[in-house]
C-alpha positions in Angstrom: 38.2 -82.9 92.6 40.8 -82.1 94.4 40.5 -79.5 97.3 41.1 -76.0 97.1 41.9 -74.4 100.7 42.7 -71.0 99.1 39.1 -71.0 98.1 37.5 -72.4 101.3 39.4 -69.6 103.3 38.2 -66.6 100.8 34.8 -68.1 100.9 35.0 -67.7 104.8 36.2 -65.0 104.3 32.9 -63.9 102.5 30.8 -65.0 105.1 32.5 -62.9 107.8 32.1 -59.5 105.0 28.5 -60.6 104.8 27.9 -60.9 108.6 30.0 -58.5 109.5 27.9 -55.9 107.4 24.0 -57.7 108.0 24.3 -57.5 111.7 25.3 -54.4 112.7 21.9 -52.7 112.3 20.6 -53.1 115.8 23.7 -52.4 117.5 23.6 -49.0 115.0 19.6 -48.4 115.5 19.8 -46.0 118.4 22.8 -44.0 116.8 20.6 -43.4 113.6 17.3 -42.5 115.1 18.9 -40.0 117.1 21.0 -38.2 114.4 17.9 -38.3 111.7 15.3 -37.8 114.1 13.1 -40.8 113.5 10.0 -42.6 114.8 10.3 -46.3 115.5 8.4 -46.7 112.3 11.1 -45.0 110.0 13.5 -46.4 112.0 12.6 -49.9 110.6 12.5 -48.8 107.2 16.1 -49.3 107.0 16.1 -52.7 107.8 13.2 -53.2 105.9 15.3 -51.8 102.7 18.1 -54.1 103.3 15.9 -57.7 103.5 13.5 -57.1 101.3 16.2 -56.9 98.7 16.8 -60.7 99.6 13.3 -61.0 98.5 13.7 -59.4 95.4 17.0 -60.5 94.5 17.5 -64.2 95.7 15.4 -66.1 93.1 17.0 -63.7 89.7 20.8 -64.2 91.5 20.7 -68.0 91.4 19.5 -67.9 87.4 22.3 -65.6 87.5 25.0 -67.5 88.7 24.2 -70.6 86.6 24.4 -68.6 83.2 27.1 -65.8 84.1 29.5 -68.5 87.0 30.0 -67.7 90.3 33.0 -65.3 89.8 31.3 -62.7 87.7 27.9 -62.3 89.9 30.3 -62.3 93.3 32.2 -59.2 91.2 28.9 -57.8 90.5 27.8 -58.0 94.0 30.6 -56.8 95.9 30.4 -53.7 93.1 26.7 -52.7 93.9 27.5 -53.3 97.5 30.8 -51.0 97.1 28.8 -48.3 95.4 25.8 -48.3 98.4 28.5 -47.4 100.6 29.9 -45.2 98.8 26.7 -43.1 98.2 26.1 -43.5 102.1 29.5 -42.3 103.3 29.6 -39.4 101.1 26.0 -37.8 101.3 25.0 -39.5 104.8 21.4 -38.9 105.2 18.2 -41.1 106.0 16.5 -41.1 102.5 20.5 -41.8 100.6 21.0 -44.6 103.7 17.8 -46.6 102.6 18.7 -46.5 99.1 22.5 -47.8 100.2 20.9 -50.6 102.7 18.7 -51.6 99.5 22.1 -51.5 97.4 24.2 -53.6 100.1 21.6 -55.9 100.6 21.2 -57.0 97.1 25.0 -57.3 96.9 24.9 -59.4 100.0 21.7 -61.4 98.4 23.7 -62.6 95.3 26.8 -63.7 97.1 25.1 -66.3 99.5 23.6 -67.6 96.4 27.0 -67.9 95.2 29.6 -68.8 97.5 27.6 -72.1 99.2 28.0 -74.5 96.0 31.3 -73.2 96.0 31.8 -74.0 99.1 31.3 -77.3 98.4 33.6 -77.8 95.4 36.2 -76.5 96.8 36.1 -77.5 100.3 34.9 -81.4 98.7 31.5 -83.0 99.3 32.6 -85.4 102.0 33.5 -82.1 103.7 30.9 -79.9 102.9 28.8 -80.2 106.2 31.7 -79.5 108.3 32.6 -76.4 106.1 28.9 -75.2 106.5 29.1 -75.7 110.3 32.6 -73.4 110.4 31.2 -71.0 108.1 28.3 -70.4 110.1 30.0 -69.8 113.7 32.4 -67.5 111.7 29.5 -66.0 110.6 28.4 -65.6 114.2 31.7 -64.3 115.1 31.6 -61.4 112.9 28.5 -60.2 114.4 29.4 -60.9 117.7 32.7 -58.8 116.4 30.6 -56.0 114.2 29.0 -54.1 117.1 32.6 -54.0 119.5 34.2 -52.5 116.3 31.5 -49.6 116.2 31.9 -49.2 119.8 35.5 -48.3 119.2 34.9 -46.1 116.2 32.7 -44.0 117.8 34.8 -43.5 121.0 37.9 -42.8 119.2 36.2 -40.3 117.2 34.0 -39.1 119.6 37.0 -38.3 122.8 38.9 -35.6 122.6 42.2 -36.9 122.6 43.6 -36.2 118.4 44.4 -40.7 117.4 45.2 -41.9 114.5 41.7 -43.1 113.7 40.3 -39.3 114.3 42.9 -37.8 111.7 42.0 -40.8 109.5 38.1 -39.8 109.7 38.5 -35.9 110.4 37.3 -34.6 106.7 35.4 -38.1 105.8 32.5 -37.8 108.7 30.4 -34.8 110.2 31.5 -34.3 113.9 27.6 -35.1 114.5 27.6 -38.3 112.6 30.7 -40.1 113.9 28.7 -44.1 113.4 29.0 -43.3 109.8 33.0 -43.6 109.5 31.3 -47.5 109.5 30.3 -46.9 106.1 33.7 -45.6 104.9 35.4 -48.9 106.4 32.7 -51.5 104.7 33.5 -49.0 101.5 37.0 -50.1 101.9 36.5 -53.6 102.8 34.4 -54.1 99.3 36.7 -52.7 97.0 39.6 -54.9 98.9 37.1 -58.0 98.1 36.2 -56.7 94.2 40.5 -56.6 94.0 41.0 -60.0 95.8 38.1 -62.0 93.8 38.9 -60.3 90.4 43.0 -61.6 90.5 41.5 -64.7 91.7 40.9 -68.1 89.7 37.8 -70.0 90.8 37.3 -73.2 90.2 34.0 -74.8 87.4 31.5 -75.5 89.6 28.8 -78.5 88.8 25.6 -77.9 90.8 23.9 -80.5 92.3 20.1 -80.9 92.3 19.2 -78.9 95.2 21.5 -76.2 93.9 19.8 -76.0 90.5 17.5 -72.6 90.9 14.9 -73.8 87.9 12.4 -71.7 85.5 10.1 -69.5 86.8 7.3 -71.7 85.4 8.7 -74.3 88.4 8.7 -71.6 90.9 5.3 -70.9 90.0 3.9 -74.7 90.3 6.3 -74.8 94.1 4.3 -71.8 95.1 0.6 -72.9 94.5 1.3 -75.6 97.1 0.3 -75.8 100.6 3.6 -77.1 102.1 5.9 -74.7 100.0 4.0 -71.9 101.5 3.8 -73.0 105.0 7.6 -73.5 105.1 7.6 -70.2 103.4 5.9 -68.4 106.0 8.3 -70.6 108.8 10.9 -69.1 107.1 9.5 -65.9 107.3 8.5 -66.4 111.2 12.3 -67.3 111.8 14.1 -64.4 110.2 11.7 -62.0 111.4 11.6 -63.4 115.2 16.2 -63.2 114.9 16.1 -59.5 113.4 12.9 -58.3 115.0 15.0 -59.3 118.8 18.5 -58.3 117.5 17.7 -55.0 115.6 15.7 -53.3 118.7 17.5 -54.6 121.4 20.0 -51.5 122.5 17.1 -49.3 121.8 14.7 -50.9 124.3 17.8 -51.2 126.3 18.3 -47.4 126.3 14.2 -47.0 126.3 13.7 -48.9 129.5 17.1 -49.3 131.5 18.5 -46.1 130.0 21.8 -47.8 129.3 23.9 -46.3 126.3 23.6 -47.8 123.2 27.3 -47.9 121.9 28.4 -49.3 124.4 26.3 -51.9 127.3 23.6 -51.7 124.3 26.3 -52.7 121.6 27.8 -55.2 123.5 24.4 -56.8 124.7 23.7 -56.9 120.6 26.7 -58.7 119.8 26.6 -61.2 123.1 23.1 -62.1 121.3 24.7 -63.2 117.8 28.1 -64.6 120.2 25.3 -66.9 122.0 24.0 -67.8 118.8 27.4 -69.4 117.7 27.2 -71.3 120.9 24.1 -72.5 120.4 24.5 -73.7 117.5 27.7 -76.1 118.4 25.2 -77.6 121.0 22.2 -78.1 119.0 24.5 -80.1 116.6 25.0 -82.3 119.1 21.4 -82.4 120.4 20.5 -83.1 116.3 22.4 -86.2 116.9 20.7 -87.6 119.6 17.1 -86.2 119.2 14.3 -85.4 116.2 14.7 -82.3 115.0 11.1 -81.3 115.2 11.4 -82.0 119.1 14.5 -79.7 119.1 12.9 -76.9 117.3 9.7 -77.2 119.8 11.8 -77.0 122.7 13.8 -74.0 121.5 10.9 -72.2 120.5 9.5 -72.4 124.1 12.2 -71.2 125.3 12.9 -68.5 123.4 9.5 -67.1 124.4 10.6 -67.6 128.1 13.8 -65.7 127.8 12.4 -63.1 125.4 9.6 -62.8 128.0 12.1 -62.2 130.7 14.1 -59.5 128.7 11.1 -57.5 128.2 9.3 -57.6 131.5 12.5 -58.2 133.7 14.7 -56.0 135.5 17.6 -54.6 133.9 20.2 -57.3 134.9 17.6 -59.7 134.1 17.3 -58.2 130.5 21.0 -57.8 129.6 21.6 -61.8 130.7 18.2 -62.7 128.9 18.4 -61.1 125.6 21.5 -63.1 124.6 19.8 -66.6 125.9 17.3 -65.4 123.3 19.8 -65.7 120.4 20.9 -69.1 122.1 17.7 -70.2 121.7 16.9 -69.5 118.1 20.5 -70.6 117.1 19.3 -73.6 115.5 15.7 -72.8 113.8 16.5 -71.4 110.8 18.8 -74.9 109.7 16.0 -77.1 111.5 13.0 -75.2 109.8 15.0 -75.6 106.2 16.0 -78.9 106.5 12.8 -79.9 107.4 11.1 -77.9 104.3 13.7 -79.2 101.7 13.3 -83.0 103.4 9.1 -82.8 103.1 9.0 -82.0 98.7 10.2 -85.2 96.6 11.8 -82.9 94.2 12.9 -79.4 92.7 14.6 -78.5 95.9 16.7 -75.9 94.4 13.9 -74.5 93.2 12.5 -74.8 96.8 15.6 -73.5 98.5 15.4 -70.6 96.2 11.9 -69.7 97.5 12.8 -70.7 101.0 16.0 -67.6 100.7 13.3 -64.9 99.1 11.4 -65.6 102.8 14.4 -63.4 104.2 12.2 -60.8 103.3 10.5 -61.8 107.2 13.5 -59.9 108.0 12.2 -56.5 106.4 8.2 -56.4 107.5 8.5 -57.9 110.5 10.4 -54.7 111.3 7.6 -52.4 110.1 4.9 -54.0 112.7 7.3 -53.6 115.6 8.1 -50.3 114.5 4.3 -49.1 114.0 3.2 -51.0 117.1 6.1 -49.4 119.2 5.0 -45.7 117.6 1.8 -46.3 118.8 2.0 -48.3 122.5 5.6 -48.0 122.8 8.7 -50.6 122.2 8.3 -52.9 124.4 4.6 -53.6 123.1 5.8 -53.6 119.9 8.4 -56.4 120.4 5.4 -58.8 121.5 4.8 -58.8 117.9 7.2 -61.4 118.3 5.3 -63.5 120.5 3.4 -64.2 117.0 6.5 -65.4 114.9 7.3 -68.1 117.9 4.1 -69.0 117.8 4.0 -70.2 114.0 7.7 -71.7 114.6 5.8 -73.7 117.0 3.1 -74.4 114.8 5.7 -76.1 112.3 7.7 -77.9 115.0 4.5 -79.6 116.5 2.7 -80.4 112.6 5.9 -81.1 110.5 5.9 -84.4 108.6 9.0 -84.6 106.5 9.5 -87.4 104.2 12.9 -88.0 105.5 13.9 -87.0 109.4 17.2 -86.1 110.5 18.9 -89.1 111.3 20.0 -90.0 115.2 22.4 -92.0 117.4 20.9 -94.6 120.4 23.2 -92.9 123.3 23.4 -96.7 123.8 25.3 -97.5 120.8 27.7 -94.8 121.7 30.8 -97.1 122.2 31.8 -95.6 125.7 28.3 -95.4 126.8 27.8 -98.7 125.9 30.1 -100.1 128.1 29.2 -97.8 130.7 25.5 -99.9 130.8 27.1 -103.2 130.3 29.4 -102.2 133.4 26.3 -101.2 135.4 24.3 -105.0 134.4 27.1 -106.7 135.3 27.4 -105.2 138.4 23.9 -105.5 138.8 
């Protein structure tokens, strides 16, 4: 088929709404407990509302797409996502914003279903792991982007000098509640996306194997297995160990180092997801030349070093650490997949499916910091953490996938090669 670059770009596109709208939580967090006057523990309701509608939704939206096509559930979602902020900008308060997390998050939920076979009929198959590698740093680059955008919402609205953003906001958002003019823009930015998808034509779309989501009667027969659940729970460990760090990290900032949160906190929260893009270029690369179990171990270790060094450390030490944290989990959550999808002989769509409804790590993970944080404080509560590394580990050191990633002998590298042949002869 031939390629479709008008639909590869929207579909980026997608990704960066979808980022740009999943990430900003943490760099948010500090903002909302203040103006609602929450515990730790309420506090991660709201994430908690917004993953666990991964859980609920992932599994139904790919039985979705396959009998309604991709162009009807994408209009569905961005509708539902549309009408959560909606509902949030115009009566902003806690119990309305868990409801409109819930909303946005099942919106969010059915696109990635969606928009990755997509990807790959539009984009062509020969092409489709490039695509997936750019669609992921531009999803890093939204959230690396997401938390410098509040910054400058809140300190146009919040100076005192009248701009054109204030006049824009002035009857929208409560002089108290200035973070909230966020929710008016993602309004905007959904009902911009329902009018772009609806004029657009999308292309049939014939899904391969592993994009095939199954009956529930499969689902049930994946899930009484011992590997389907142990990947399940890795997936679970990963998501919960990349939201459990990014969500509280300009609150423990402004906890411990008393830094403010919108704007050394924000920054620090989008440095974490920039690092992330970073490290995921690299870990390409170290996939090439090493077994992906031995990179997952390595980055798991780690990750508890630099996590242990952003809580414990002193407040230089914790603003350079925290981002080598999201370095360091940049390539779990593609080397845990792979390796779940490469250890079954078949139904991997069916798999995958199950593997997407483990976001829901994303949502209790959340609730144990938060409790644990309540009741010894935050920084006690993040060593909840500690826990999901630990089961990352677990997989990294036990996996035994049918098929492992496939890797290059730095000696058959061409210019290497001739490098060692050089250094005999000279020998």
């Amino acid at each position: 088929m031939k390629r479709n670059y008008y639909i590869v770009l929207l579909i980026f596109l997608i990704f960066f709404v979808i980022s740009f709208i999943t990430n900003i939580l943490g760099a948010l967090n500090p903002n909302v407990i203040t103006s609602f006057n929450l515990s730790l523990t309420l506090s991660a309701f709201l994430p908690f509302a917004f993953f666990i509608a991964y859980g609920i939704i992932s599994i139904p939206a790919g039985m979705l797409v396959e009998k309604y096509k991709e162009k009807n559930i994408m209009l569905l979602a961005f509708l539902i996502a549309f009408l959560g902020a909606l509902l949030f900008s115009t009566f902003p308060n806690y119990i309305v914003f868990i409801a409109s997390l819930f909303m946005m998050g099942a919106g969010m939920a059915m696109l990635q279903v969606a928009i990755n076979p997509l990807l790959r009929v539009s984009g062509g198959e020969e092409h489709f792991a490039f695509n997936s590698v750019l669609a992921q740093l531009i999803f890093g680059g939204a959230s690396f982007l997401a938390p410098i955008f509040l910054t400058f919402l809140i300190s146009e609205l919040d100076g005192h000098n009248k701009t054109f953003v204030k006049t824009i906001f002035a009857n929208l958002v409560p002089s108290n509640l200035s973070w909230t003019s966020l929710y008016w823009v993602f309004t905007l930015i959904f009902l911009l996306m329902i009018a772009v998808i609806f004029i657009t034509k999308f292309p049939i779309v014939e899904r391969n194997e592993d994009e095939i989501s199954g009956t529930w009667e499969i689902h049930k027969s994946l899930f009484k297995q011992k590997i389907v659940i142990l990947y399940f729970i890795g997936i679970f460990s990963y998501v919960g160990t990349e939201q459990g760090v990014s969500y509280w990290i300009s609150k423990f900032l402004y906890d411990y180092h008393h830094l403010d949160p919108n704007t050394i906190g924000a920054l620090t929260v989008g440095r974490f997801w920039g690092m992330m893009s970073v490290g995921c270029l690299i870990g390409l690369g170290l996939l090439k030349l090493i077994d992906s179990r031995k990179v997952l171990t390595g980055a798991v270790i780690l990750a508890m070093i630099f996590l242990s060094i952003a809580l414990f450390g002193s407040v230089n030490l914790s603003l350079i650490a925290f981002p080598l944290v999201g370095f360091s989990l940049s390539v779990m959550w593609s080397i845990v997949f792979s390796l779940a999808l490469n250890s079954v002989n078949n139904h991997h769509g069916s798999f995958a499916g199950i593997l997407c409804t483990a976001i829901i790590g994303g949502a209790v993970v959340q609730l144990f910091i938060g409790w644990l944080g309540d009741t010894f404080g935050l920084r006690f509560g993040m060593m909840f953490i500690y826990l999901t590394l630990s089961y990352l580990l677990f997989i990294g050191l036990w996996a035994k996938p049918l098929i492992a990633n496939e890797t290059i002998n730095i000696r058959d590298i061409k210019f290497i090669k001739k490098l060692f042949n050089t250094k005999t002869v000279q020998g």
